[in-house]
C-alpha positions as a Markdown table, in Angstrom:
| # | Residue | x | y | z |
|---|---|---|---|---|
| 1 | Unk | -71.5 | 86.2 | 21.9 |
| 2 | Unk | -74.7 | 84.5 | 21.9 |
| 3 | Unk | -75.4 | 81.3 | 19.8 |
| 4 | Unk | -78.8 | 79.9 | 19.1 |
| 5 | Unk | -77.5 | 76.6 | 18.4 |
| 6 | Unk | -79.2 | 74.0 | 15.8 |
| 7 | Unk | -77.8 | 70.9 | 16.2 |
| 8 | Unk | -79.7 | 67.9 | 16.7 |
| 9 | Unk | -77.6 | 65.2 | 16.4 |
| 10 | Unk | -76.9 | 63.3 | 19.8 |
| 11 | Unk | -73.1 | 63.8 | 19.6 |
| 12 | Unk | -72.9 | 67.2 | 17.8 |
| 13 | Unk | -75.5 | 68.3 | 21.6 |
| 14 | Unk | -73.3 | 66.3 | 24.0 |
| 15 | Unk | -69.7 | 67.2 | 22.8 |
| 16 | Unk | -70.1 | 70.8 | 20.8 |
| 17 | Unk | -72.6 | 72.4 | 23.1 |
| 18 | Unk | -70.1 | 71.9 | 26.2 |
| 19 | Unk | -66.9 | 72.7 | 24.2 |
| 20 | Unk | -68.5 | 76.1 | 23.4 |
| 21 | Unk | -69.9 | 76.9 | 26.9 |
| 22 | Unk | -66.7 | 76.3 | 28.0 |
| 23 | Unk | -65.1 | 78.8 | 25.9 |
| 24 | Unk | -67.0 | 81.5 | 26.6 |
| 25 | Unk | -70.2 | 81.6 | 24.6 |
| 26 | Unk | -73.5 | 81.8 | 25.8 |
| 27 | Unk | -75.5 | 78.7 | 23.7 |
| 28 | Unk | -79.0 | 78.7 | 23.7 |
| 29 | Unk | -79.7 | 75.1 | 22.0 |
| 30 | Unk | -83.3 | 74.5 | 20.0 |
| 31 | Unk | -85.1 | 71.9 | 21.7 |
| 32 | Unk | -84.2 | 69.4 | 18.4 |
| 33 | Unk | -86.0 | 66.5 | 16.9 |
| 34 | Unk | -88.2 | 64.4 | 19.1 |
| 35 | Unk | -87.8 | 62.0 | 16.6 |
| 36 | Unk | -84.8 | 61.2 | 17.7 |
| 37 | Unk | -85.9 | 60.0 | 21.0 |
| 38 | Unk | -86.0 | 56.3 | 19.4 |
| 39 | Unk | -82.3 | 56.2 | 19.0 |
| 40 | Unk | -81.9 | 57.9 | 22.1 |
| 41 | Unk | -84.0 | 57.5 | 24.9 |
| 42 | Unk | -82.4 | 60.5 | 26.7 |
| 43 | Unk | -82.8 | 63.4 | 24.2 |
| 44 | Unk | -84.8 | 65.6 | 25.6 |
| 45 | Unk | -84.0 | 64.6 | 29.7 |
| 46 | Unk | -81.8 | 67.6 | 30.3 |
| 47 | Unk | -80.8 | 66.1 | 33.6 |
| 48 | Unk | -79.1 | 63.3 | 31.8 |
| 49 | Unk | -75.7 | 63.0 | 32.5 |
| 50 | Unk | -74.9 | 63.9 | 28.7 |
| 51 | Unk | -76.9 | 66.7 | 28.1 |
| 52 | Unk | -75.5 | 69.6 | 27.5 |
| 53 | Unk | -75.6 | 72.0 | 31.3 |
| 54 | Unk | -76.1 | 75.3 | 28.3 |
| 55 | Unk | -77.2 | 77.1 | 31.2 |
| 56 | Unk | -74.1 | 78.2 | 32.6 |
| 57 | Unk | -73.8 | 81.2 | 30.7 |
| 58 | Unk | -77.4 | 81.9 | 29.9 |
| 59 | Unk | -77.8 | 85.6 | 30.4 |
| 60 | Unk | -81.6 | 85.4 | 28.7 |
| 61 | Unk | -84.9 | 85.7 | 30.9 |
| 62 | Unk | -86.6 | 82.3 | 31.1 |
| 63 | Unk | -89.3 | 83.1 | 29.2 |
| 64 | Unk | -87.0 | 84.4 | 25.9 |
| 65 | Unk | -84.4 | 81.4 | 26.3 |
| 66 | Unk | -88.1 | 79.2 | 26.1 |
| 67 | Unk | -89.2 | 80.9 | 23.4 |
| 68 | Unk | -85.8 | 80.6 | 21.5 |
| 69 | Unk | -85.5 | 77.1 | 22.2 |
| 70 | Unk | -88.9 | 76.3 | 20.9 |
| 71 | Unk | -87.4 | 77.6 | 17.1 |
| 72 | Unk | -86.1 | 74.6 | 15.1 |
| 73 | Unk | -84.4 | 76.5 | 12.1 |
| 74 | Unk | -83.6 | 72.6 | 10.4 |
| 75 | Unk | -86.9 | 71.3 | 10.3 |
| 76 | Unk | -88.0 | 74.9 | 9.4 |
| 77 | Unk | -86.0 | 74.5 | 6.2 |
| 78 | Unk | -84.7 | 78.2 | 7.6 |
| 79 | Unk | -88.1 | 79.8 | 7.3 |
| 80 | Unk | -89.6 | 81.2 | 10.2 |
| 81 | Unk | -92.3 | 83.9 | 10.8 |
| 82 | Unk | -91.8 | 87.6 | 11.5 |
| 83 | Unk | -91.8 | 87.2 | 14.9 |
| 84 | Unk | -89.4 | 84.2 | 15.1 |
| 85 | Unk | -87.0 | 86.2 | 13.2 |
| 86 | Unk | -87.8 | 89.6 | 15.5 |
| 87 | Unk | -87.0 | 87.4 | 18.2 |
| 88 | Unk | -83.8 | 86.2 | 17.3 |
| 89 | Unk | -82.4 | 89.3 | 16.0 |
| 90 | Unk | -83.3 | 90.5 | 18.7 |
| 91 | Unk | -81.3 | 88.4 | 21.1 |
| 92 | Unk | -78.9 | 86.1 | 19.0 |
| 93 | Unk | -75.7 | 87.3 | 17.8 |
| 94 | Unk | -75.1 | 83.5 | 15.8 |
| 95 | Unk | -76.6 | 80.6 | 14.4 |
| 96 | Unk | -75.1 | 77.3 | 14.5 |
| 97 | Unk | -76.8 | 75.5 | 12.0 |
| 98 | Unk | -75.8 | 72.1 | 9.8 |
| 99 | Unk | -74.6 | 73.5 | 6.3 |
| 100 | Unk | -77.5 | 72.3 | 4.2 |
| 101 | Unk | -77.4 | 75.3 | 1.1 |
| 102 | Unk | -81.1 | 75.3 | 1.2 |
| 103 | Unk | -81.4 | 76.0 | 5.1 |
| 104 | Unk | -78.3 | 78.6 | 5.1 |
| 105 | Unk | -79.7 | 80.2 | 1.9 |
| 106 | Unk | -83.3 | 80.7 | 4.0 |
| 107 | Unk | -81.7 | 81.9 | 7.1 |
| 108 | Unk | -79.5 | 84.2 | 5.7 |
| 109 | Unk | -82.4 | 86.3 | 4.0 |
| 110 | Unk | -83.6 | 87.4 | 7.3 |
| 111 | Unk | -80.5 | 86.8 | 9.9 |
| 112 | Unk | -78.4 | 90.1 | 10.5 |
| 113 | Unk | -75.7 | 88.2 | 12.5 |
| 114 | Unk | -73.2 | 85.4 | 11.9 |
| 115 | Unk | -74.6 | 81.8 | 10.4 |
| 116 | Unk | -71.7 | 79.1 | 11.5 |
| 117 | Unk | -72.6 | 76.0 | 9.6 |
| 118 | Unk | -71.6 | 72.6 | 11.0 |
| 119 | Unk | -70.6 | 69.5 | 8.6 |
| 120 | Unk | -71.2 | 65.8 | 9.4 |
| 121 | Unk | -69.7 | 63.5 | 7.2 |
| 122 | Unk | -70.3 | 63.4 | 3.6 |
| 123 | Unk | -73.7 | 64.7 | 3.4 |
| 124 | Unk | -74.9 | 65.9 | -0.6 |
| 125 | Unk | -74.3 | 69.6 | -1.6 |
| 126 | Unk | -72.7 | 70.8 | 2.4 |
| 127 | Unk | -69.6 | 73.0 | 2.3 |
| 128 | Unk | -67.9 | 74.4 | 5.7 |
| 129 | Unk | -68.0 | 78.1 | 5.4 |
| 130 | Unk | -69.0 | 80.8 | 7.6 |
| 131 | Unk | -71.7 | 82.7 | 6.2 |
| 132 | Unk | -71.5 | 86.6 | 6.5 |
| 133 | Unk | -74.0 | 89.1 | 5.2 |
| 134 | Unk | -71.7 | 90.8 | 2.9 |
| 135 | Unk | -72.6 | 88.3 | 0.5 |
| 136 | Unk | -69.3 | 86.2 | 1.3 |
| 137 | Unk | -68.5 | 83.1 | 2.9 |
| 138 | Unk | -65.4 | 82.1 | 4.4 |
| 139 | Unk | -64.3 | 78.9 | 3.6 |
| 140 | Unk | -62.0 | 76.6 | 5.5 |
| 141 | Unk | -60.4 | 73.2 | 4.2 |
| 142 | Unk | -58.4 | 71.7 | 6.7 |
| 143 | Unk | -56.1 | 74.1 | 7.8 |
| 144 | Unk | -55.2 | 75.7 | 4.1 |
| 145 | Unk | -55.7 | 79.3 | 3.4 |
| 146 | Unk | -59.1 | 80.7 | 4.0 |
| 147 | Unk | -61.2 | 81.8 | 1.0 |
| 148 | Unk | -63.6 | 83.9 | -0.1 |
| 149 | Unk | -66.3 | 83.0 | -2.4 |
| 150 | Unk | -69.3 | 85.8 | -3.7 |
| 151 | Unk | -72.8 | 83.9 | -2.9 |
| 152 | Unk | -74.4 | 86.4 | -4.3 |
| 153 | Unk | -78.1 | 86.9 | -2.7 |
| 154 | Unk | -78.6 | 82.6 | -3.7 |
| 155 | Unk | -77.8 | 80.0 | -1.8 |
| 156 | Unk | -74.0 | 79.4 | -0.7 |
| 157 | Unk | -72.3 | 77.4 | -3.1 |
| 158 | Unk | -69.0 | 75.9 | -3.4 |
């Protein structure tokens, strides 16, 4: 399975990232938030000790994992262009993506594969869930029994 992966927090690239590699998925992470480079000084130097080695299972051409990685579905609120979205339909099988509704809700109108939505702390209107284009999403709190709530063609929602 191939992952275009979202996450732009320092911790979420340098812990998730190698925890998925290592199971087995091929991760093709966005380029993320320059902004970020004045907490971090070593965001974008991918020959940092701490940043992720995604490469490992990267089965793409150069050129598409390049193009891929230039798409940041956050910032983009989820919208992207008719290419962007030909592109990673194309070639992505999952998006890993911070659960913001409003970012889900906009991917999910033009995704056909899985959106797997990451939660940091306690951050206004986020729910973990699994998006899937049946209109369902598959919620999991701590261990309990999975459910299943309709989202209808809006936004997830708790």
């Amino acid at each position: 399975m191939r992952i275009h992966c979202n996450l732009h927090h320092s911790v979420g690239r340098s812990q998730e990232i190698p925890m998925l590699v290592a199971a087995g998925f091929e991760i093709v992470p966005a380029l993320g938030m320059r902004e970020n480079l004045r907490f971090d000084p070593d965001y974008a130097n991918e020959t940092h000790v701490l940043y992720p080695d995604w490469t490992v299972n990267c089965t793409l051409p150069v050129s598409v994992a390049a193009q891929l990685r230039r798409i940041d579905l956050q910032n983009q609120i989820g919208n992207v262009g008719a290419p962007q979205a030909d592109l990673i339909n194309e070639h992505i099988d999952a998006i890993y993506v911070m659960g913001l509704p409003q970012v889900v809700g906009n991917i999910a109108k033009w995704f056909r594969g899985a959106i797997i939505c990451r939660i940091a702390g306690t951050i206004a209107g986020t729910v973990p869930f699994l998006w899937r284009n049946d209109g369902f999403a598959r919620h999991s709190f701590h261990g309990q029994d999975d459910l299943l709530t309709d989202c209808g063609d809006s936004a997830p929602r708790a």
